[in-house]
Steps between C-alpha positions, in 0.01 A plus 500: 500500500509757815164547590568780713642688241214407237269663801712789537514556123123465474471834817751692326285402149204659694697811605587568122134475402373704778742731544587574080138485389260527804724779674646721211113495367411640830789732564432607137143587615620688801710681325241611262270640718717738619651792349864462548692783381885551486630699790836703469694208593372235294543768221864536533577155554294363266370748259147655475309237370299312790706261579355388852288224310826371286712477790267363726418214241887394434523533873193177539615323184838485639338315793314262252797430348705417869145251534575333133857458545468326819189264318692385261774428707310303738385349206791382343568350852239346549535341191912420527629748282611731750657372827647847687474471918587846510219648256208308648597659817529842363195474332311408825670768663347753207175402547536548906588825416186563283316353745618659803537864280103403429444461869628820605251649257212222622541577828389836483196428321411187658120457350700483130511146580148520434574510166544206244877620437698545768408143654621339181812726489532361810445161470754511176775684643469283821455166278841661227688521819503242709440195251849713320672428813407145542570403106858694622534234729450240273745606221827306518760768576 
């Protein structure tokens, strides 16, 4: 078994849960609250239905689908059914990228680590990526 990749799995697991149910409740919430209605663009490029909401949601389930593909392939390493050198890495360098993409926005708003999510995104994007890397290293090329 590579425990580092069973650890890995388990952040990205936690990133699927909190970003697919936690998040799109909340964004759903958001959205609700506030009358959104199409502009001229939006209109012509996507007809006059408001379509703000419905692109905004495939727009976060398409990240909660980048955090459930790289689960289950961490997974199916840890677990020996997936040995790929190359993928581990790429996976830790996607969640860098959500992490440092979540830092740009973090760092503006610094007391929003107040808050019971952004620690944990934190803490699973930081956990995703490096234990990614180190099962990488541990895959027989």
């Amino acid at each position: 078994m590579n425990t580092p990749a069973l650890v890995a799995a388990v952040s990205a697991s936690t990133g699927v849960i909190a970003h697919g149910i936690v998040g799109h409740r909340w964004l759903m919430a958001q959205l609700r609250a506030v009358d959104m209605q199409p502009t001229g663009l939006s209109t012509r490029l996507f007809g006059s239905d408001d379509v703000s909401a419905q692109v905004l949601g495939v727009t976060w389930h398409c990240v909660t689908v980048v955090f459930l593909a790289s689960a289950v392939a961490l997974y199916l390493t840890a677990f020996g059914a997936l040995g790929s050198r190359d993928l581990l890495r790429f996976i830790a360098l996607v969640h860098a990228a959500f992490l440092a993409v979540g830092i740009l926005y973090i760092g503006q708003r610094p007391g929003a680590l107040r808050g019971p999510i952004p620690p944990l995104f934190v803490t699973a994007t930081v956990t995703a990526a490096l234990l990614a890397w180190i099962a990488s290293n541990s895959v027989r090329v």
